[in-house]
C-alpha positions, -999 to 999 in steps of 0.1 A, spaced: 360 -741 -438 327 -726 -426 327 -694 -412 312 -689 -373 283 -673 -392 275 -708 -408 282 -727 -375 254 -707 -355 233 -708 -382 237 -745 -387 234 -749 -349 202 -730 -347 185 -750 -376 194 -782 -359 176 -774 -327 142 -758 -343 147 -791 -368 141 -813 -337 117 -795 -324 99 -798 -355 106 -835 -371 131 -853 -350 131 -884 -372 137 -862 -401 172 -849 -380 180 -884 -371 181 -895 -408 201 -865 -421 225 -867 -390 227 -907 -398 246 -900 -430 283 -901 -430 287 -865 -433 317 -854 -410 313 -819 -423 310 -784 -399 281 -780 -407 268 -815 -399 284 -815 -362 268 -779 -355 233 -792 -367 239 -823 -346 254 -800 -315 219 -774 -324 199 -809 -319 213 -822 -287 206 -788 -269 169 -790 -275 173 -821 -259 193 -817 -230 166 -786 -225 144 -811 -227 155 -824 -197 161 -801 -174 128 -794 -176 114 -823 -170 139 -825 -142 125 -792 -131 91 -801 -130 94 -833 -111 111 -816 -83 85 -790 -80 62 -817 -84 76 -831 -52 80 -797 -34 41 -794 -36 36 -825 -28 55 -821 4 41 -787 13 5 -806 11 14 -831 39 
Protein backbone atom coordinates (compact mmCIF):
# COMPACT_ATOMS: atom_id res chain seq x y z
CA UNK A 1 0.00 0.00 0.00
CA UNK A 2 1.60 3.35 -0.81
CA UNK A 3 1.90 5.72 1.69
CA UNK A 4 0.13 9.49 1.21
CA UNK A 5 3.72 10.56 0.74
CA UNK A 6 3.92 8.43 -2.52
CA UNK A 7 0.40 9.38 -3.67
CA UNK A 8 1.29 13.32 -3.69
CA UNK A 9 4.39 12.58 -5.05
CA UNK A 10 3.07 10.37 -7.79
CA UNK A 11 0.36 13.05 -8.31
CA UNK A 12 2.68 15.88 -8.71
CA UNK A 13 4.94 13.89 -11.28
CA UNK A 14 1.92 13.20 -13.30
CA UNK A 15 0.89 16.78 -13.79
CA UNK A 16 4.67 18.35 -14.47
CA UNK A 17 4.89 14.89 -16.88
CA UNK A 18 2.03 16.46 -19.00
CA UNK A 19 3.20 19.48 -18.98
CA UNK A 20 6.33 18.24 -20.27
CA UNK A 21 5.51 15.12 -22.83
CA UNK A 22 1.98 14.36 -22.76
CA UNK A 23 2.27 11.46 -25.20
CA UNK A 24 4.90 10.15 -23.10
CA UNK A 25 2.01 10.07 -20.04
CA UNK A 26 -0.56 8.75 -22.36
CA UNK A 27 1.64 5.69 -23.12
CA UNK A 28 2.73 4.88 -19.49
CA UNK A 29 -1.02 5.53 -18.28
CA UNK A 30 -2.15 3.11 -21.31
CA UNK A 31 -0.60 0.14 -19.67
CA UNK A 32 -2.70 -2.00 -17.50
CA UNK A 33 -1.28 -0.89 -14.32
CA UNK A 34 -4.16 -0.58 -11.73
CA UNK A 35 -1.60 0.34 -9.12
CA UNK A 36 -1.76 3.66 -6.48
CA UNK A 37 0.61 5.01 -7.93
CA UNK A 38 -0.63 4.68 -11.51
CA UNK A 39 -4.22 6.36 -10.60
CA UNK A 40 -2.39 9.36 -8.68
CA UNK A 41 -0.12 9.98 -11.74
CA UNK A 42 -3.21 9.72 -13.91
CA UNK A 43 -5.32 12.00 -11.28
CA UNK A 44 -1.72 14.55 -11.19
CA UNK A 45 -2.31 14.49 -15.29
CA UNK A 46 -6.00 15.35 -15.46
CA UNK A 47 -5.50 18.40 -13.23
CA UNK A 48 -3.14 20.07 -15.57
CA UNK A 49 -5.71 19.60 -17.81
CA UNK A 50 -8.84 20.63 -16.31
CA UNK A 51 -6.42 23.87 -15.49
CA UNK A 52 -6.03 23.97 -18.79
CA UNK A 53 -9.36 24.74 -19.19
CA UNK A 54 -10.43 26.98 -17.03
CA UNK A 55 -8.13 29.16 -18.42
CA UNK A 56 -8.99 29.05 -21.64
CA UNK A 57 -12.49 29.44 -20.26
CA UNK A 58 -11.11 32.49 -18.48
CA UNK A 59 -9.67 34.08 -21.30
CA UNK A 60 -12.59 33.81 -23.67
CA UNK A 61 -14.85 35.54 -21.28
CA UNK A 62 -12.54 38.31 -20.80
CA UNK A 63 -12.10 38.24 -24.28
CA UNK A 64 -15.72 38.99 -24.64
CA UNK A 65 -15.84 41.50 -21.65
CA UNK A 66 -13.42 43.76 -23.81
CA UNK A 67 -14.99 43.23 -26.61
CA UNK A 68 -18.16 44.53 -25.16
CA UNK A 69 -16.71 47.48 -23.23
CA UNK A 70 -15.26 48.55 -26.90
CA UNK A 71 -18.85 48.85 -28.39
Amino acid sequence: MATDEQIAEAFNAGYTMQKIDPAMVEKLLSTKNDSEIMNAMAQGAKQLEREKIIHQQQEIKERSQIKTHKR
